[in-house]
N, C-alpha and C positions, 0 to 999 in steps of 0.2 A: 556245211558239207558233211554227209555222212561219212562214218569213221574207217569204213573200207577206202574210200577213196579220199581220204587225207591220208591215210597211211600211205597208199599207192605212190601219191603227189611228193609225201616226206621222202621217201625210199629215192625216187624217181631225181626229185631237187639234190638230195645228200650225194648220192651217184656223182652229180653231176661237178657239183662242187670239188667232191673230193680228187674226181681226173683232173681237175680243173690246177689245186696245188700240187699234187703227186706232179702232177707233168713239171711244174716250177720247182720243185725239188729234186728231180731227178736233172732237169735240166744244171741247177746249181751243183748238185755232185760231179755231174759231167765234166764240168771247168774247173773242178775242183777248185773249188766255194766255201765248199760245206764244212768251216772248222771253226772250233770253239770261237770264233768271233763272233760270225752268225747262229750257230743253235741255238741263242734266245731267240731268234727270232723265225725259226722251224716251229716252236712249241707255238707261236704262236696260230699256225697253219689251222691245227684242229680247233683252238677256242674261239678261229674268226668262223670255221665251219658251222660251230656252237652256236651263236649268237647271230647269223645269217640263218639259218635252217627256222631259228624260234622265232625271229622278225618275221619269217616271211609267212608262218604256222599264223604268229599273230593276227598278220593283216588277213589271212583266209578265214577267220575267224569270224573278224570285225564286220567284214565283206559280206559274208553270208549270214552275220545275224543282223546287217542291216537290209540283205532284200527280202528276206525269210522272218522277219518279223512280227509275231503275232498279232490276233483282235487288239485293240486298248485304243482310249479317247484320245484322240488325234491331239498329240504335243502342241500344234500350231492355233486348233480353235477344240479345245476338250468337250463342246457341246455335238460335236461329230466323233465317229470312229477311225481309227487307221487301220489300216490291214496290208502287208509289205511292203508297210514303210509309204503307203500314199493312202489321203485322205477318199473314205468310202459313204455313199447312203446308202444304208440297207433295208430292199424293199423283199417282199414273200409276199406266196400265196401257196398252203399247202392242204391236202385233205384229211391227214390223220393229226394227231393229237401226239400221239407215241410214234413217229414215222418210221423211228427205226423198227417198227413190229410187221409194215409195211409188204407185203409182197414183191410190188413190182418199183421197188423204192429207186432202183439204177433210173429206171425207165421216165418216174414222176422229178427226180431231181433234175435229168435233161430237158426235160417239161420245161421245167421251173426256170433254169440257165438261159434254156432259150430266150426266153422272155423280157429275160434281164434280169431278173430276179436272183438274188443273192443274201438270203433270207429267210430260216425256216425255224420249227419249234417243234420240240420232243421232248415230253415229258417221259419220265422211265416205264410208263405204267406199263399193266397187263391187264386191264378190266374184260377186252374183246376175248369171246369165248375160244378162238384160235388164238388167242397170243399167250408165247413163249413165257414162262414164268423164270424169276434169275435162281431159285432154288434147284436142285434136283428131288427126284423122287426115289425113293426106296422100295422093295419088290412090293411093299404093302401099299404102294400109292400115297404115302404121307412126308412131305417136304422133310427135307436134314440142312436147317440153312448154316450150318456149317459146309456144308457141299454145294457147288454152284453147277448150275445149268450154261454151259459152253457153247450151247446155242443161243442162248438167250444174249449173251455177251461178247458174242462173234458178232451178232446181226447190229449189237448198239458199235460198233466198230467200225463194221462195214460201212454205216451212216458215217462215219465222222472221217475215215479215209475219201466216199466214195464226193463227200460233200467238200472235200478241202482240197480235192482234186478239180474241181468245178469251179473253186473260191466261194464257196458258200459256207454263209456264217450260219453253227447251228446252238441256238439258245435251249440250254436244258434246262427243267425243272425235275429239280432231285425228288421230292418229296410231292405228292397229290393227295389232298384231303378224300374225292372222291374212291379212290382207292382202297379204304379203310373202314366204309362206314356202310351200312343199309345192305341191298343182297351181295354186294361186292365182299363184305366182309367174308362173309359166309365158307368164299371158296379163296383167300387171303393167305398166305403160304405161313403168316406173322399169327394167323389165330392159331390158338393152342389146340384146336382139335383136328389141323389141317399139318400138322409139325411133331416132330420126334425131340422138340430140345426141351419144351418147356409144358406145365399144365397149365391151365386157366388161374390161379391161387398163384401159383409161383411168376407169374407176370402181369400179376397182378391186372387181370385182362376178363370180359365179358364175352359168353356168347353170341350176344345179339347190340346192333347199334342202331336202332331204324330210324333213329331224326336225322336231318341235315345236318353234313359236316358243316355247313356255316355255324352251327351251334357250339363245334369245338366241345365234344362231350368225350370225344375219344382218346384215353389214358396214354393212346401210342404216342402224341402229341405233345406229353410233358415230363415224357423222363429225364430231361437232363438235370443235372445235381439242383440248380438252384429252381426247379418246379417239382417234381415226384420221387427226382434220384432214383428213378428202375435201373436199378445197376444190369439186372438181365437181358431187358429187353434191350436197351442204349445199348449194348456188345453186340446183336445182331446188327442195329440199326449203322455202328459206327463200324464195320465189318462189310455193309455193304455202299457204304460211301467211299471207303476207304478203293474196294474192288474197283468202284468206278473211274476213281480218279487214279488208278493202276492203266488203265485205258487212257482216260481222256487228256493226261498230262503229255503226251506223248504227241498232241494235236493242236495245232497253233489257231484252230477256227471255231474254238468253242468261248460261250459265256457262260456263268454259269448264273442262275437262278434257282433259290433255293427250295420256293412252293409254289403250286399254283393257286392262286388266289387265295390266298389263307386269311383267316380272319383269328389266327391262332396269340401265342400270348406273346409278348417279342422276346423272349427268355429264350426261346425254341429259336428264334428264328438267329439269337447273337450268340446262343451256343455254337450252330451249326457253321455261322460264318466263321468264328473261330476257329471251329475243328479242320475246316476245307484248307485256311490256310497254315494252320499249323502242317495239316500232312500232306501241302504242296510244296512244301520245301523252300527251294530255291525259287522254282518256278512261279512265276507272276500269274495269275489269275485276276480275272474281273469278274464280278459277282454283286447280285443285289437280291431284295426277296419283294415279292409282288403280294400287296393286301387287296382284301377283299372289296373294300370300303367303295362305292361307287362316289363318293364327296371326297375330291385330292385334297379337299381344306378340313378334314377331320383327321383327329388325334391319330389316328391309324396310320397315316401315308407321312405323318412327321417324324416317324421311325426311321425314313428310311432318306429324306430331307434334312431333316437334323444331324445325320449322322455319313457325313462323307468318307471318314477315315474308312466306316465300316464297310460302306456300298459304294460300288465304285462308278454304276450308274441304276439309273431309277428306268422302274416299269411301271406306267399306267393306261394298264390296258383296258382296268375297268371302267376308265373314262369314256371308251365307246359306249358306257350304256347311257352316256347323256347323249341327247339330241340338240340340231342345230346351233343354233349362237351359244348354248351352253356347254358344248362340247367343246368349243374354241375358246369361251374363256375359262375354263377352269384348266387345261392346260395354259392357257396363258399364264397363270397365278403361277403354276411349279415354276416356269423360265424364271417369272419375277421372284419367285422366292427364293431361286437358288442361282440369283445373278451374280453376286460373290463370291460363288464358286462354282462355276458351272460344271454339268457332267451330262453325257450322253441321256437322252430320254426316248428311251424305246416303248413302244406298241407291240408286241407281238400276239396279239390276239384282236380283232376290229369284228365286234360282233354285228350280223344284221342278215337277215335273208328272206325273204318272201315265202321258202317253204318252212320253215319255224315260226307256227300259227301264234303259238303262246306269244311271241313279244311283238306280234305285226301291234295290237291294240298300244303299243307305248311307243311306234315309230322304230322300230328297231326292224327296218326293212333292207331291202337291198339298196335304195336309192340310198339308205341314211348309210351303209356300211361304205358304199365307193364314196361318200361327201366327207368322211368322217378321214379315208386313207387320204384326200386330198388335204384336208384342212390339216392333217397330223404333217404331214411334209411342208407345205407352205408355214405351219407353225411354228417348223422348227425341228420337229423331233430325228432325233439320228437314226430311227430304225420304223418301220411300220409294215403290216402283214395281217393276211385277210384269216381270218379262225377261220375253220374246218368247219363241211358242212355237218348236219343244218342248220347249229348256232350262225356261222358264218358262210359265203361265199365258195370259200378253198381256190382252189385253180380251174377256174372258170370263166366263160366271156367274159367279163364285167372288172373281174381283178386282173386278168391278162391284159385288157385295153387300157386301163389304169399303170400298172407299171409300166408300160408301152410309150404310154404318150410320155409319163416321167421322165422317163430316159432318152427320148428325144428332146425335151425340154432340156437336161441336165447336158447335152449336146452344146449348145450355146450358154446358159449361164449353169454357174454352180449355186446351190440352194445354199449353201454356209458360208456364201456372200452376201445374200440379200436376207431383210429383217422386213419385220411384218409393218406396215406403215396405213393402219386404218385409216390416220386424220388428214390424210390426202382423198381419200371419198369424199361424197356429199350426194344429198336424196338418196338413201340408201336406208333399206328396209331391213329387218332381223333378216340375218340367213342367206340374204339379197346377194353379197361380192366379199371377196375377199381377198386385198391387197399387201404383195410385201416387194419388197426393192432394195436398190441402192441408187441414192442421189442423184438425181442428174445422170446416169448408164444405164438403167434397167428397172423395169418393174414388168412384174408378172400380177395379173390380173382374174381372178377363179369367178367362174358365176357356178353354182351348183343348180342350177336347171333356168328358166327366165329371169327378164329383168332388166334393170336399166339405170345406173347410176354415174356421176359425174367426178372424172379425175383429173385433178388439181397438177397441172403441171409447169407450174407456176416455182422458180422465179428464171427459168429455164428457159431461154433466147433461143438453144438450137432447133434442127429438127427431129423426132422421132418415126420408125415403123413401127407399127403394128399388125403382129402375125399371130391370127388364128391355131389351135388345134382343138381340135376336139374329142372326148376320149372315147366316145361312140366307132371313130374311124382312126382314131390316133395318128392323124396325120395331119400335117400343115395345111394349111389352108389360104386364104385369101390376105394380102397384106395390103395396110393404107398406110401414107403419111399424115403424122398428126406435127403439127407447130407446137413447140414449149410458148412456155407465157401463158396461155391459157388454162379454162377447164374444159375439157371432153365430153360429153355427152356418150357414153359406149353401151353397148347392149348388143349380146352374145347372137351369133346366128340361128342357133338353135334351142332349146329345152332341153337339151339331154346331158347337161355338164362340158361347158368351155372353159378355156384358157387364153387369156390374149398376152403375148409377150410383147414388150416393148420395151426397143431399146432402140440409143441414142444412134443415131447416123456420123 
């Protein structure tokens, strides 16, 4: 309850109370009552007042931080999200990177809702030649990052009100390599010939950075005390983490992520986790940092595996640049690695698209990007979302038909019921289906384009249906009965990505 209206409530309850005794005590002088017998027990009048007004302050409290309750890994199964207090998937499909730099962002986030979608990504940047920079500029044109740009921090606001009013969860990335390096630098508010605080010498900082940031050559990258200790530059940097989370503390639908796709030193990345929650206070925040590493089974992604206290759930978004059976099981690996202590595994980036030439030759097409959001939900994962085009899709036919039929699916079973159950298949080809369930009630059934494989439903006496959707029309389809005890014979109506649900009668 906001604090105008608990006052209102307090004021309104005390009122109400206090006619409540005044009337019993006036009544009691009336019949004259009222002598040193009973005056101990007048005094008590106001301290029953006391302690009814705070009980009841209490439970408005409890009340409303239990339906108002932030993002965090769902108490009941922590490999899911909760968000007011009930268990959520979270699916996305969006077109910018930085959304809140967005123009018609009101207009793309109803997009988005419509669909079902409750799921988006915003990194802080300013790369796009019209967007807003968090600096202001001085009459000379040269940033004072001691002064902030009010536009630039209005519009990351407006996202996080405009999206929590929707229920949309918005996963930030504080920090972007790309930001910082090659002609990006150039016009950089942090380069010292673009800024009024510092010179090149005293932050110890270069004119020019032309390799890939995957190469991690850029100094911005390792000031904290136990890498470079730039005591100057780390004061802008933790100045403007600080500003953000002046804002985003204030909003119950945020995650927070520390970089995108970094391939940095993890000193950087366990300073900053640090810093986030020392100067979050009270307030709970979830937070994890995304590596570069396309192999979840390399030293890089055990930073953030190995370490639960620090991350409170994991992003591997760069597993979409596997293809087919291998995309499936190397997330498989994370689930098994961190089955002792499970935590949210989000996607928020599902690369593939038909018009980004460069990756068609490695299968990184559109077909692979909608196989990859299926298999990332049937796999398990609590969160999944189509990248921006041209790397990815965005919100377009293909991710709209996909969260689509999802959600119809998630109509009859919930995915954080059922577990992925391959060795009920059989004649089953790489890529071929893709099976998860629970016992005896439900199994859901993926073909990612044709095919034909035989399911074991066996040692099951009753009867089952089986009902089509397909995400081409995302809609239901034709339903058979199938007998348990047996194995099935099943193959998809179509080539273009089905789903058969089956559950017990």
């Amino acid at each position: 309850m906001n604090p105008m209206k608990k006052a209102i409530f307090r004021s309104q309850f005390s009122s109400k109370i206090l006619n409540f005794f005044t009337t019993i005590i006036s009544a009691d002088n009336s019949k004259g009552r009222h002598s040193k017998k009973n005056t101990g027990i007048s005094y008590l009048y106001p301290l029953s007042i006391f302690f009814l007004i705070n009980a009841c302050d209490s439970k408005i409290e409890n009340s409303e931080e239990n339906s108002a309750s932030g993002i965090q890994p769902w108490s009941e199964n922590p490999s899911y999200w909760e968000y007011n207090g009930k268990p959520v998937l979270l699916l996305g499909a969006s077109d910018n990177d930085n959304l809140f730099q967005l123009p018609n962002l009101k207009s793309h986030l109803d997009s988005i809702s419509m669909i079902g979608g409750n799921y988006v990504r915003n990194t802080m940047s300013d790369r796009d030649e019209t967007d807003e920079k968090a600096f202001s500029k001085n009459e000379g044109g040269k940033y004072d990052l001691k002064k902030w740009n009010s536009t630039y921090w209005q519009k990351f606001e407006d996202l996080l009100s405009l999206a929590q009013e929707r229920n949309i969860i918005v996963q930030i990335e504080i920090w972007d390599r790309f930001d910082h390096a090659r002609e990006q630098w150039l016009t950089d508010p942090f380069n010292p010939k673009n800024n009024v605080n510092y010179t090149y010498e005293e932050a110890k900082l270069d004119s020019l950075y032309p390799d890939h940031p995957g190469q991690n050559k850029q100094p911005f990258f390792f000031t904290p005390p136990s890498l470079q200790n730039n005591k100057l530059l780390l004061k802008y940097q933790q100045a403007f983490v600080e500003k953000l989370l002046s804002i985003s503390l204030a909003y119950r639908n945020v995650l927070y992520c520390l970089d995108n796709e970094t391939s940095g030193r993890e000193e950087w990345a366990t300073y900053w986790a640090s810093f986030l929650r020392e100067k979050s206070g009270d307030k709970a925040i979830v937070l994890t940092e995304m590596w570069d590493h396309w192999d979840l089974k390399s030293a890089e992604h055990k930073r953030t595996l190995d370490n639960p206290e620090r991350y409170d759930f994991i992003d591997i978004s760069q597993n979409s640049h596997q293809t087919g059976e291998t995309n499936w099981n190397n997330a498989q690996y994370v689930f098994n690695y961190i089955k002792g202590k499970p935590r949210p595994v989000n996607s928020v980036k599902i690369y593939g698209s038909d018009a980004h030439g460069a990756w068609l030759s490695r299968g990184i097409t559109t077909q692979h990007a909608v196989q990859t959001f299926i298999r990332n939900i049937l796999g398990g994962f609590a969160s999944s979302r189509f990248h921006r085009p041209p790397h990815g899709l965005g919100l377009s036919h293909w991710p709209i038909q996909s969260i689509k039929t999802i959600r119809k699916i998630e109509e009859k079973v919930k995915f954080w019921n059922l577990k992925p159950m391959m060795d009920r298949l059989s004649d089953r080809e790489e890529n071929e289906a893709y099976l998860i369930g629970k016992t005896g009630e439900s199994y859901l059934l993926y073909f990612p384009a044709e095919g034909e494989v035989k399911l074991d439903l066996n040692p099951h006496t009753k009867e089952f249906e089986l009902s089509w959707i397909s995400l081409e029309e995302s809609e239901w389809g034709e339903s058979i009965s199938l007998k348990g005890g047996i194995k099935h014979s099943i193959q998809p109506p179509t080539n273009a990505g089905n789903l058969a649900l089956i559950l017990a009668k």
